[in-house]
Z-matrix of the N, CA and C atoms (Angstrom, degrees):
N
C 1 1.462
C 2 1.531 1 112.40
N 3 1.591 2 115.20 1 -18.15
C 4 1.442 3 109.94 2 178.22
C 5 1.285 4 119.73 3 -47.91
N 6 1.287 5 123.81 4 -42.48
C 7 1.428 6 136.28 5 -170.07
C 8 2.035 7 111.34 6 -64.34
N 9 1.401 8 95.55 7 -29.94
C 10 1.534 9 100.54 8 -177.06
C 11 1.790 10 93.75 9 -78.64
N 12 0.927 11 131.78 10 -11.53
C 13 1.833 12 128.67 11 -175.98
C 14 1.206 13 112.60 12 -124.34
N 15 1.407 14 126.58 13 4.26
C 16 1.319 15 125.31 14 167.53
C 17 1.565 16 104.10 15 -56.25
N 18 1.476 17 113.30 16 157.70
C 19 1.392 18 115.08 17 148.29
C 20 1.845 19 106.89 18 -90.37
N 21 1.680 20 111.17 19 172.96
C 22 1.000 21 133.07 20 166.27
C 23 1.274 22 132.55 21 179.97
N 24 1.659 23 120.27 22 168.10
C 25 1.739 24 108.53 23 -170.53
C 26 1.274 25 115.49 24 -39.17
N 27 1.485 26 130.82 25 -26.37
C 28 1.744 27 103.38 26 -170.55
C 29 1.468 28 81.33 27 -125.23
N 30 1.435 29 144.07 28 5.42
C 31 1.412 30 113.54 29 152.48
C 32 1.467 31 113.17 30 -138.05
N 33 1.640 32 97.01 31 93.68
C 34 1.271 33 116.44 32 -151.44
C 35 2.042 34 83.30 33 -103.88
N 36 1.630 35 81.32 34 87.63
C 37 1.613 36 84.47 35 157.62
C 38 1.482 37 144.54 36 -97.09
N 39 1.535 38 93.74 37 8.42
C 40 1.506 39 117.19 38 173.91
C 41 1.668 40 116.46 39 -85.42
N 42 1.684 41 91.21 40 -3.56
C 43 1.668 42 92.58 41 -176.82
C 44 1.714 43 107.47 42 -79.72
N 45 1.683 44 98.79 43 142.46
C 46 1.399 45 101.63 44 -167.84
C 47 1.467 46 121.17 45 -75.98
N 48 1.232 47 128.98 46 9.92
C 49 2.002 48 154.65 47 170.40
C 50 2.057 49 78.86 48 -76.69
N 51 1.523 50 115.71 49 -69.22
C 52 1.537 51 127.65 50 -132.26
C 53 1.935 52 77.36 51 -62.72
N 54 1.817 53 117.99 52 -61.41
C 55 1.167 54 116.00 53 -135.47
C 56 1.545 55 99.44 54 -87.78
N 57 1.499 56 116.08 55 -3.37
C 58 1.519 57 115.04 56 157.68
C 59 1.144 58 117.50 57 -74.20
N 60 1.281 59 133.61 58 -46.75
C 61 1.355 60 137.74 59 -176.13
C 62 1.566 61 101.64 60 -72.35
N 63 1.479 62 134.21 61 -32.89
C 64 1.337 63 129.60 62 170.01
C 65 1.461 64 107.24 63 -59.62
N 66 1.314 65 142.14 64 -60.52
C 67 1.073 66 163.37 65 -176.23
C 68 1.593 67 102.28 66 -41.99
N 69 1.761 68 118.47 67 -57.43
C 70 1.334 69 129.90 68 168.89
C 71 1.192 70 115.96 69 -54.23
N 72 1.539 71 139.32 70 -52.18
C 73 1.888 72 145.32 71 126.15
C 74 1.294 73 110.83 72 -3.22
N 75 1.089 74 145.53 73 -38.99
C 76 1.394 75 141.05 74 -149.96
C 77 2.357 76 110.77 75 -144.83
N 78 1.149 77 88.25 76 103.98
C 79 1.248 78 103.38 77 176.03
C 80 1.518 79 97.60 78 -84.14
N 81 1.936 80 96.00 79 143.33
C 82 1.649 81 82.70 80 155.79
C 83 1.374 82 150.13 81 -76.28
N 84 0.988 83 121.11 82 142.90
C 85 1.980 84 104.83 83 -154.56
C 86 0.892 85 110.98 84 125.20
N 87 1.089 86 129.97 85 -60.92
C 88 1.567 87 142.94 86 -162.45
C 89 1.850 88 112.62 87 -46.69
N 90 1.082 89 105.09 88 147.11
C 91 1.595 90 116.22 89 -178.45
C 92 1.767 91 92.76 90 -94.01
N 93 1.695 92 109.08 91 142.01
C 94 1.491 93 104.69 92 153.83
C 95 1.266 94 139.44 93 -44.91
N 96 1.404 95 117.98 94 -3.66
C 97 1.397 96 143.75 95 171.08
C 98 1.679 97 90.37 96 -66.43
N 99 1.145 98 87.13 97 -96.37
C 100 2.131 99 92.62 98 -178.64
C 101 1.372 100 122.57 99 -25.44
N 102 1.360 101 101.60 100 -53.28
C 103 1.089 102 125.06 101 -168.12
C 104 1.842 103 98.74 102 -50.86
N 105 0.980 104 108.87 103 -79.64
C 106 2.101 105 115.59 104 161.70
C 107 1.161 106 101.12 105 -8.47
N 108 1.424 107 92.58 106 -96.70
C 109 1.710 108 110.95 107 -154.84
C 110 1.444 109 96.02 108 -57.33
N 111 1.252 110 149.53 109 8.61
C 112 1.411 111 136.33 110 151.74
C 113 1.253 112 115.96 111 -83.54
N 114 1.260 113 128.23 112 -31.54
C 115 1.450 114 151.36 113 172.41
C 116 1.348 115 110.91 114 -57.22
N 117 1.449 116 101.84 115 -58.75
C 118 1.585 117 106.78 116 175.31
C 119 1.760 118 122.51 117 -63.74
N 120 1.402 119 88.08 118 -36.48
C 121 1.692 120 93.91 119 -177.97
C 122 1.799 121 104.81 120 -51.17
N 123 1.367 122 93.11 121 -70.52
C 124 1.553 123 111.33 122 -176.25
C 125 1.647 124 99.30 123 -24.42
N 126 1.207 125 115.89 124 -73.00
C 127 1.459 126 115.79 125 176.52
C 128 1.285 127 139.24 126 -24.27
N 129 1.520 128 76.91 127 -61.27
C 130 1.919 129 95.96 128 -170.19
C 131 1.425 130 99.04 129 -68.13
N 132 1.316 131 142.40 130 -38.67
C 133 0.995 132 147.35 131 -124.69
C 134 1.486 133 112.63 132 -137.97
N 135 1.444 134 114.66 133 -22.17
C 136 1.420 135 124.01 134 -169.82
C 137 1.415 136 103.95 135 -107.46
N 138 1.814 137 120.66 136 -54.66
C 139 0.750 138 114.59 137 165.36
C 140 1.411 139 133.55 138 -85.67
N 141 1.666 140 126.36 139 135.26
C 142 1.323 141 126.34 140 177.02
C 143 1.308 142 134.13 141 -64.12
N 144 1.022 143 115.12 142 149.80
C 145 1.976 144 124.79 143 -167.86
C 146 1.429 145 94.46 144 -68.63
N 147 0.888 146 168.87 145 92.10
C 148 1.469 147 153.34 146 169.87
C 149 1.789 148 116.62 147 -31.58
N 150 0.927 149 121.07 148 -35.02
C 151 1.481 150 131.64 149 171.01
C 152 1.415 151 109.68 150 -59.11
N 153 2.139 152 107.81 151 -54.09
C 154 1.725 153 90.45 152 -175.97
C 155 1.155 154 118.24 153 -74.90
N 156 1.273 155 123.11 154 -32.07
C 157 1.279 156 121.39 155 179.02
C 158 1.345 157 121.41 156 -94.23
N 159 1.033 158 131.22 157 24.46
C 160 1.538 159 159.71 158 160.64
C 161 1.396 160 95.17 159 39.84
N 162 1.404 161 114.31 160 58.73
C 163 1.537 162 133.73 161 167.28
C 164 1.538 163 97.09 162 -65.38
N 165 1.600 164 122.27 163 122.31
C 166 1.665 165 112.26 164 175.37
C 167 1.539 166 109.07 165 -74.87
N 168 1.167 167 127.15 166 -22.70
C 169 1.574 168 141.59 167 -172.99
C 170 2.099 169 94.94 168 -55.17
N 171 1.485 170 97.57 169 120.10
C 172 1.623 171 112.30 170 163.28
C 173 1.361 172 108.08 171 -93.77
N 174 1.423 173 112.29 172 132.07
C 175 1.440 174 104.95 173 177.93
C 176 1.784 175 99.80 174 -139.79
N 177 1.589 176 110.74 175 151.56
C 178 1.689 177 119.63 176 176.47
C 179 1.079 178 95.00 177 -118.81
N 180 1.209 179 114.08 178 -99.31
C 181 1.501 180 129.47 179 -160.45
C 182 1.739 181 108.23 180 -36.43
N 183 1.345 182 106.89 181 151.11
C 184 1.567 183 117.85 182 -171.30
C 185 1.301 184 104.23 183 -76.33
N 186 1.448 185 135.14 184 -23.59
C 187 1.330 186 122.16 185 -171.87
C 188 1.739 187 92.98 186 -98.17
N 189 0.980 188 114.00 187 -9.21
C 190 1.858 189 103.41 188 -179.30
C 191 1.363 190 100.63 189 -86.08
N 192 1.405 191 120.15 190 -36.67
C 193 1.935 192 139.61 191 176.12
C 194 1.862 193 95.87 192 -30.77
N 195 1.767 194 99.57 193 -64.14
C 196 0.929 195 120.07 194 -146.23
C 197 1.728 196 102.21 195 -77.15
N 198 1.196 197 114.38 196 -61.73
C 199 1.571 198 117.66 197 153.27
C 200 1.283 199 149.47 198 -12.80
N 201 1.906 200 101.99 199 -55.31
C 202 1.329 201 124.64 200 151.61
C 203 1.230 202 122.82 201 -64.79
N 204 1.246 203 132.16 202 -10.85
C 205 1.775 204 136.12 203 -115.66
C 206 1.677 205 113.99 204 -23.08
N 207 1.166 206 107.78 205 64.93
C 208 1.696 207 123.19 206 145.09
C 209 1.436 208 100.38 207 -178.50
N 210 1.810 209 86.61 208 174.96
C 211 1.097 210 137.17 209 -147.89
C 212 1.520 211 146.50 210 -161.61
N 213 1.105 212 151.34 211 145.30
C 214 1.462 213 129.80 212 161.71
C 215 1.285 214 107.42 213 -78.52
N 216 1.018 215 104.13 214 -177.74
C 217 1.721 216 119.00 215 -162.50
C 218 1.932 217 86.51 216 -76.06
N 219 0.863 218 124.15 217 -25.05
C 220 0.927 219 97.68 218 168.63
C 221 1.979 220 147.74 219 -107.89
N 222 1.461 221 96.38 220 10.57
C 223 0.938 222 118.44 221 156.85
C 224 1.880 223 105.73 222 -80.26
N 225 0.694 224 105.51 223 -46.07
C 226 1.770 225 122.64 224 176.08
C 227 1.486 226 116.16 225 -23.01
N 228 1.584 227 90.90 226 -61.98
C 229 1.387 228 128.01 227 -174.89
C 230 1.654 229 108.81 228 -69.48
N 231 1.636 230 117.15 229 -37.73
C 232 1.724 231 118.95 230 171.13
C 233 1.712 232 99.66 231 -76.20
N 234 1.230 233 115.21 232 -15.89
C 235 1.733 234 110.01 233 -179.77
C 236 2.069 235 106.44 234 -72.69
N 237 1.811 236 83.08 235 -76.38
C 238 1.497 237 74.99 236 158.87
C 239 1.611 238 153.99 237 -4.96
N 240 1.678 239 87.83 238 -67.38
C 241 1.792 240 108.72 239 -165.51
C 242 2.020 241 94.12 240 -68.79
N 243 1.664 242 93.64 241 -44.88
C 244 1.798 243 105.94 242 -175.68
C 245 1.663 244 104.94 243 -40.68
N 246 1.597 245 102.33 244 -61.30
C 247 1.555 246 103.06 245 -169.46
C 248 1.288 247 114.24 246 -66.89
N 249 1.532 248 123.72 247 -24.65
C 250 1.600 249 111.73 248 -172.30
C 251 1.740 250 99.48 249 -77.61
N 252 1.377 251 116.98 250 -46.77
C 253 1.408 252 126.56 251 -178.14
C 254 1.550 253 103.85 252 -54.36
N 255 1.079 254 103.63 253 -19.27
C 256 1.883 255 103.80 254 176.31
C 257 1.290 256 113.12 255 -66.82
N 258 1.575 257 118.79 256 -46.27
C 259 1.067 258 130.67 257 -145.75
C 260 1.475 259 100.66 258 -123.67
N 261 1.736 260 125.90 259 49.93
C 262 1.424 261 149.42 260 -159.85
C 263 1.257 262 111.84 261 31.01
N 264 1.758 263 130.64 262 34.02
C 265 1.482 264 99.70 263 -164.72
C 266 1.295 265 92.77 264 -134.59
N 267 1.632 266 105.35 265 121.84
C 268 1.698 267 109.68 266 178.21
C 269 1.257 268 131.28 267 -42.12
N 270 1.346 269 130.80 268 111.48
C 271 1.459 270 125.91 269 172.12
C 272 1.511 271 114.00 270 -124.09
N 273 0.931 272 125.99 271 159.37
C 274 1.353 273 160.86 272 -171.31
C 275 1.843 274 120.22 273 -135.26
N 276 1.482 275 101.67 274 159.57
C 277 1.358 276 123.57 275 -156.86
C 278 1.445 277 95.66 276 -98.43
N 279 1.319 278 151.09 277 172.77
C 280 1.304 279 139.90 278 165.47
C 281 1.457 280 97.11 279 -155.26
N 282 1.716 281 128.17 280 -177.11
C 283 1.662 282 113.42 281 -171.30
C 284 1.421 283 79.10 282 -162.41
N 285 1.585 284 119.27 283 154.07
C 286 1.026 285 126.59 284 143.87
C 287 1.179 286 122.87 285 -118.83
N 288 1.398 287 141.26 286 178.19
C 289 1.405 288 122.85 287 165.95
C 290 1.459 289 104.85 288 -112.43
N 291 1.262 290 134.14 289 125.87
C 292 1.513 291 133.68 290 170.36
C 293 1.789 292 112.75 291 -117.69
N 294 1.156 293 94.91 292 170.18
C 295 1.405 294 119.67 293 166.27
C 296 1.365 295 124.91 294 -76.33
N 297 1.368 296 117.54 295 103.82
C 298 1.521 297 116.68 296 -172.55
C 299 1.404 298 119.62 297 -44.51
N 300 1.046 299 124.31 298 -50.36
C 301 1.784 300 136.96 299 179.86
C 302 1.601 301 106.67 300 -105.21
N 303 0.957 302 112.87 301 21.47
C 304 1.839 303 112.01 302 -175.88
C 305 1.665 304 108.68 303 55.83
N 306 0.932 305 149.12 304 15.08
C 307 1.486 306 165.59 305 -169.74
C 308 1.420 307 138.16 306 -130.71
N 309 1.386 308 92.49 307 25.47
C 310 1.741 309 124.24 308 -171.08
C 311 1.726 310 110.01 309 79.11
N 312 1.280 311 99.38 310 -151.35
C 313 1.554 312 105.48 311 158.30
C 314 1.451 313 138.17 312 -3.90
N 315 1.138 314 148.95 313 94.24
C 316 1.413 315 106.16 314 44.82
C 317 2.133 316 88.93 315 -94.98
N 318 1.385 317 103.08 316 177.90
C 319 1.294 318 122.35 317 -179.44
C 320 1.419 319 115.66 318 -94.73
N 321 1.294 320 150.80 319 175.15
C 322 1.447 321 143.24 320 123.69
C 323 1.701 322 96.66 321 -132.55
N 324 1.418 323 98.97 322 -164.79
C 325 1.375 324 119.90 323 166.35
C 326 1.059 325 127.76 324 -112.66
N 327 1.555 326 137.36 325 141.39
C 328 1.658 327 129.22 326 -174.01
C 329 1.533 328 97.28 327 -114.93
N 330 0.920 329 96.05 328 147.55
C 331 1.993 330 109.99 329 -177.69
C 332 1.235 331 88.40 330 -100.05
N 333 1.352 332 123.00 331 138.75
C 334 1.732 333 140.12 332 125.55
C 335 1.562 334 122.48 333 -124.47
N 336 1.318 335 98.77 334 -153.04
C 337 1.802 336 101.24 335 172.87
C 338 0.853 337 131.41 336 -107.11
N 339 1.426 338 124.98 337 -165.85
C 340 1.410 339 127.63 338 133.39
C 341 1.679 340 120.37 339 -165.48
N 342 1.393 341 106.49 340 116.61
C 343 1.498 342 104.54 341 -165.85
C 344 1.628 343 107.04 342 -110.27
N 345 1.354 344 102.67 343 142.00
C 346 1.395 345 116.74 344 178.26
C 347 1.827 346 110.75 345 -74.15
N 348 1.360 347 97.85 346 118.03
C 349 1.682 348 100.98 347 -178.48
C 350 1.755 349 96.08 348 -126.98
N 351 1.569 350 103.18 349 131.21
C 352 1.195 351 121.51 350 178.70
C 353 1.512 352 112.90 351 -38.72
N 354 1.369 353 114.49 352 -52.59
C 355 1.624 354 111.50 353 -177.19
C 356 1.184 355 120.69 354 -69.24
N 357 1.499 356 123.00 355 -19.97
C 358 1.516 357 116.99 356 -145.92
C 359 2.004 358 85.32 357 -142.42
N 360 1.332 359 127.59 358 -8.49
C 361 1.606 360 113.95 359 -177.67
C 362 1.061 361 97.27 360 77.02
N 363 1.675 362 125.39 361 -150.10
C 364 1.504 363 152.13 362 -157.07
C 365 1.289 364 87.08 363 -77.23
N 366 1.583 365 114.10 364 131.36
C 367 1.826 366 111.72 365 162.43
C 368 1.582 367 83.73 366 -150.21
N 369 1.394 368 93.70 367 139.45
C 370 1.628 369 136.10 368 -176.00
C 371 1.323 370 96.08 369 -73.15
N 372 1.597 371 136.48 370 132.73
C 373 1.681 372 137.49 371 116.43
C 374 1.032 373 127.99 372 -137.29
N 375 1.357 374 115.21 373 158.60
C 376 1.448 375 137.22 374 -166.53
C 377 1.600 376 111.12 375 -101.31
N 378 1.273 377 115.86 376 94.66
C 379 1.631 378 129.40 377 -172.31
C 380 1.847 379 94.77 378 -83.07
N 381 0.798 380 116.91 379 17.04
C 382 1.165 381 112.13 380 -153.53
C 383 1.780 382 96.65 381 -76.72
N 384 0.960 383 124.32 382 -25.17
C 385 1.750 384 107.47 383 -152.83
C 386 1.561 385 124.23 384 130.62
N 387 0.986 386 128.24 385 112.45
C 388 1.293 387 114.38 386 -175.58
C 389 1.373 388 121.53 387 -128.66
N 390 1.061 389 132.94 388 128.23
C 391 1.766 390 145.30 389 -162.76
C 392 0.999 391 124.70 390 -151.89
N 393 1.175 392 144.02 391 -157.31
C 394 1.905 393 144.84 392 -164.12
C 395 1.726 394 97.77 393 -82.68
N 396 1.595 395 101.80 394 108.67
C 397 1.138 396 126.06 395 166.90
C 398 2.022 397 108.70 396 93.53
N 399 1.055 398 111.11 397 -7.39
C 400 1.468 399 133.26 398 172.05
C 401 1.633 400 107.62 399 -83.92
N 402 0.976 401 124.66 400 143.64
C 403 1.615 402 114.63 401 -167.08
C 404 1.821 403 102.40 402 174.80
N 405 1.568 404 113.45 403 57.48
C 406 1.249 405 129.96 404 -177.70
C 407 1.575 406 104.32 405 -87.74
N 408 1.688 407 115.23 406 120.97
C 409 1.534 408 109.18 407 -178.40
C 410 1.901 409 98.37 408 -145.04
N 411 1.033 410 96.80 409 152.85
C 412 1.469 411 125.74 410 154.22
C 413 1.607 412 131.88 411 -50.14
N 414 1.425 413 127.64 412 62.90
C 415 1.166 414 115.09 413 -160.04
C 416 1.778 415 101.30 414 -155.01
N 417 1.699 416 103.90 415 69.19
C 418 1.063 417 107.36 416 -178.26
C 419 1.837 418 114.55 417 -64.64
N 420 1.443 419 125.50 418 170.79
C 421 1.618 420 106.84 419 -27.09
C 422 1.148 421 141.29 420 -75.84
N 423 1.265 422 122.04 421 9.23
C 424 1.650 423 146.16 422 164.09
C 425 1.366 424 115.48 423 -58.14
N 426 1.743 425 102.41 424 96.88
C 427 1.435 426 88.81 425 -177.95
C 428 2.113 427 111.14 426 -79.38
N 429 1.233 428 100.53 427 156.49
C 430 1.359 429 103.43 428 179.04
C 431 1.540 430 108.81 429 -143.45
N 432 1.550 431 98.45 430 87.83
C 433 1.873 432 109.39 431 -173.50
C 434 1.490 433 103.79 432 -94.10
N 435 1.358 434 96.19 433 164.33
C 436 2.056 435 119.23 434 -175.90
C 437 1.781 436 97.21 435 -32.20
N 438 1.303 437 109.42 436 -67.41
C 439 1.109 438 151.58 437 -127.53
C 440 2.159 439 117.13 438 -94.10
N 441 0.998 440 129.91 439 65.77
C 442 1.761 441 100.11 440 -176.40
C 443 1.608 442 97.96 441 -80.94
N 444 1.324 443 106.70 442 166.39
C 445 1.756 444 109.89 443 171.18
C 446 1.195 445 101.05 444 -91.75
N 447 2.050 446 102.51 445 132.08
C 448 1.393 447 92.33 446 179.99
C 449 1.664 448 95.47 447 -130.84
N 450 1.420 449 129.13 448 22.85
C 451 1.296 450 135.85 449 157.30
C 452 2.001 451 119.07 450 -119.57
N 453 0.980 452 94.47 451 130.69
C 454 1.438 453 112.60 452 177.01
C 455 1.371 454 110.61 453 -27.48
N 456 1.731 455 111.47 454 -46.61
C 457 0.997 456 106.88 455 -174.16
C 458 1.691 457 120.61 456 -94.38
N 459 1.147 458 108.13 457 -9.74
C 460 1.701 459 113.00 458 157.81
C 461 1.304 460 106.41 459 -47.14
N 462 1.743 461 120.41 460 148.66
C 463 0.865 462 139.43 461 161.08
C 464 2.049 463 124.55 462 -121.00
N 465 0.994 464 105.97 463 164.06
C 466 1.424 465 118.67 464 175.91
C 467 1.533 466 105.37 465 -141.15
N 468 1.269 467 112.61 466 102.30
C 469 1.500 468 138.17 467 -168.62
C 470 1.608 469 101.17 468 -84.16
N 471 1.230 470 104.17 469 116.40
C 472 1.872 471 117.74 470 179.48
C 473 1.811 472 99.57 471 -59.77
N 474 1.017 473 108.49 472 -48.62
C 475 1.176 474 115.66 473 -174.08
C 476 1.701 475 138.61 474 -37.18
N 477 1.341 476 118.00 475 96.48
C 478 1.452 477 121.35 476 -167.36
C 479 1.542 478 101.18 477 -98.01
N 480 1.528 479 114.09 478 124.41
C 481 1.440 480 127.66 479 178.64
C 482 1.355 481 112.66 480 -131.59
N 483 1.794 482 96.83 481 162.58
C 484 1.387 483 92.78 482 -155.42
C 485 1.556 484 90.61 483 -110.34
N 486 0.868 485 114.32 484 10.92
C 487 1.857 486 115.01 485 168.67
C 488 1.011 487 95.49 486 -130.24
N 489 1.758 488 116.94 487 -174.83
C 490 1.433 489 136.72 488 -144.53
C 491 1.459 490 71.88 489 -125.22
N 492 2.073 491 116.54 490 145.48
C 493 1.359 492 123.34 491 156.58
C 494 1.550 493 101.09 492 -46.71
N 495 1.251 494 118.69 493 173.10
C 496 1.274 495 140.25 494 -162.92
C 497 1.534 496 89.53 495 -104.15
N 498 1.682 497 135.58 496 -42.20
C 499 1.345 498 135.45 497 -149.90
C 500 1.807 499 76.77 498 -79.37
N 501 1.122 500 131.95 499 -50.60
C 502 1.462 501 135.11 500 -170.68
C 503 1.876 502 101.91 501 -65.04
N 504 0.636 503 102.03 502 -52.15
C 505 1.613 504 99.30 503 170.59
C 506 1.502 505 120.16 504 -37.93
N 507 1.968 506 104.34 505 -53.90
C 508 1.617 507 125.40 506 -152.91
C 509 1.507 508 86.24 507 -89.72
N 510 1.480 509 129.59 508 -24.07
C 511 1.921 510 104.79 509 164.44
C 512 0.995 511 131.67 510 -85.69
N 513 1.630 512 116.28 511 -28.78
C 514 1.467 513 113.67 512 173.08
C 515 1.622 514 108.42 513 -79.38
N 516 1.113 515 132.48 514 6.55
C 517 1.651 516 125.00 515 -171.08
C 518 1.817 517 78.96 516 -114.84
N 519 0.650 518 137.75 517 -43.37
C 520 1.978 519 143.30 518 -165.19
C 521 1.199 520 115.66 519 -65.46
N 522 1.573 521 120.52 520 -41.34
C 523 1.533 522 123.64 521 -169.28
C 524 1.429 523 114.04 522 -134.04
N 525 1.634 524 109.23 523 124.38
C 526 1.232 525 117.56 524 -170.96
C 527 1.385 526 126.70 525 -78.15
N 528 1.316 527 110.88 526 -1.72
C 529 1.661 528 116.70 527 169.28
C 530 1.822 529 110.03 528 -129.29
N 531 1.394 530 109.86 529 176.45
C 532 1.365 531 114.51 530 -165.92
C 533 1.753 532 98.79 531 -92.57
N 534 0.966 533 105.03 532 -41.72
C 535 1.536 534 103.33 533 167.30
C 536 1.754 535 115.36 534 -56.21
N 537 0.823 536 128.87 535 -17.38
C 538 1.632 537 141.38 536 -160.80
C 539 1.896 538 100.07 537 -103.02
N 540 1.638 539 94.65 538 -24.96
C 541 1.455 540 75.10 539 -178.62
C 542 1.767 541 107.39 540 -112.08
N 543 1.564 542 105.52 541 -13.17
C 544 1.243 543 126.55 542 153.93
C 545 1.455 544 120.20 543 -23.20
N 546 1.579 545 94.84 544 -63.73
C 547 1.422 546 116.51 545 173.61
C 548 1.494 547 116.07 546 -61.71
N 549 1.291 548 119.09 547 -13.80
C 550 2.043 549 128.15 548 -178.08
C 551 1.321 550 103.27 549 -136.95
N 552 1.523 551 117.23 550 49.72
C 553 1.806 552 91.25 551 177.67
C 554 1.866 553 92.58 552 -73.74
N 555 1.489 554 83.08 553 158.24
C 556 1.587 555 89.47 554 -179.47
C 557 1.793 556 116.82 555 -87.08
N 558 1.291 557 107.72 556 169.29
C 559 1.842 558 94.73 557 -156.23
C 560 1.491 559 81.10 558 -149.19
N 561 1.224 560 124.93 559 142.07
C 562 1.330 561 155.18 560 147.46
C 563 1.928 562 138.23 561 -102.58
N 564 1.050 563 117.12 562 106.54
C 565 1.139 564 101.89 563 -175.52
C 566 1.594 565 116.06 564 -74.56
N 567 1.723 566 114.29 565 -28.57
C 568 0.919 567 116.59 566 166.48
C 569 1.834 568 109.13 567 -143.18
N 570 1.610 569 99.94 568 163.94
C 571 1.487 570 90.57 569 172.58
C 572 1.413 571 104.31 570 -152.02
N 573 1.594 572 120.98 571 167.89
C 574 1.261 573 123.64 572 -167.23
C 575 1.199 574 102.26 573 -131.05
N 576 1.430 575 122.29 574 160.22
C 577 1.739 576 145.67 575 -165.82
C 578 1.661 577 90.53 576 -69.57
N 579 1.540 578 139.54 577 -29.62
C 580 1.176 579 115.72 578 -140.23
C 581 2.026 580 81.89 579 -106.32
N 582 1.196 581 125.41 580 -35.60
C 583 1.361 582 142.45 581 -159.48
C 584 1.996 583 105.76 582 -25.59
């Protein structure tokens, strides 16, 4: 589990923006239950999608996420993992593969989570943003993500990591506007725990 609470360059939860705002998330008292779904709210909800609101600002790292307040889902997702790991509670990176326009082809990847909660183990969410026909919530143990697969060739990757893929790294560090990376989200057909 060390690896899910480490800090690091893009989930730099030791940064002092990440462990104030974790600290603000977390009353004392509180069960890791609360503790989450406050985490997640803040996210989903506080910080902006960069796509819907066609914020031009690119952001990675969790304390720049948090700074800017937006992001793509997958900057979202290094904000996320920062604040739960702030506040002792293992998280992880998760990926799906979707359909850019819902209509097959072309593909990208969607970032979410997955945080370890005492009652329930590994539970999946989608900080991503929520809007007309989007409807991502907090309601373990039922996960309820952005996203269902509705092409064959979409995937939903088992795989919980404690870093960000590298292809997700090499667009948001590469292109200086949201349209620019719009134009390259990165796409995987498959991916592995060690990548």
């Amino acid at each position: 589990m060390q690896a899910y609470l480490a800090a690091s360059e893009w989930i730099d939860r030791d940064h002092p923006a990440i462990r104030a705002c974790a600290a603000r998330l977390a009353d004392a008292g509180d069960t890791p239950l609360d503790i989450a779904r406050r985490c997640f709210e803040f996210v989903r909800d506080e910080i902006r999608h960069s796509w819907d609101y066609q914020d031009t600002r690119v952001t990675c790292r969790a304390s720049d996420v948090l700074e800017a307040g937006t992001g793509y889902c997958y900057a979202k997702s290094h904000l996320l993992a920062a604040l739960l790991r702030a506040n002792g509670l293992p998280a992880g990176l998760c990926y799906q593969r979707l359909s850019v326009n819902d209509t097959g082809a072309p593909f990208c990847l969607h970032g979410l989570n997955a945080v370890y909660l005492p009652e329930h183990g590994w539970y999946r969410i989608d900080a991503r943003g929520n809007r007309a026909g989007v409807d991502a919530r907090f309601v373990p143990p039922h996960e309820q993500l952005a996203f269902p697969l509705q092409d064959r060739r979409e995937r939903d990757f088992p795989d919980i990591l404690a870093e960000p893929l590298p292809v997700v790294v090499q667009a948001l560090t590469r292109y200086d506007t949201v349209q620019a990376v719009h134009d390259h989200l990165p796409d995987a057909e498959e991916i592995a725990a060690n990548e």
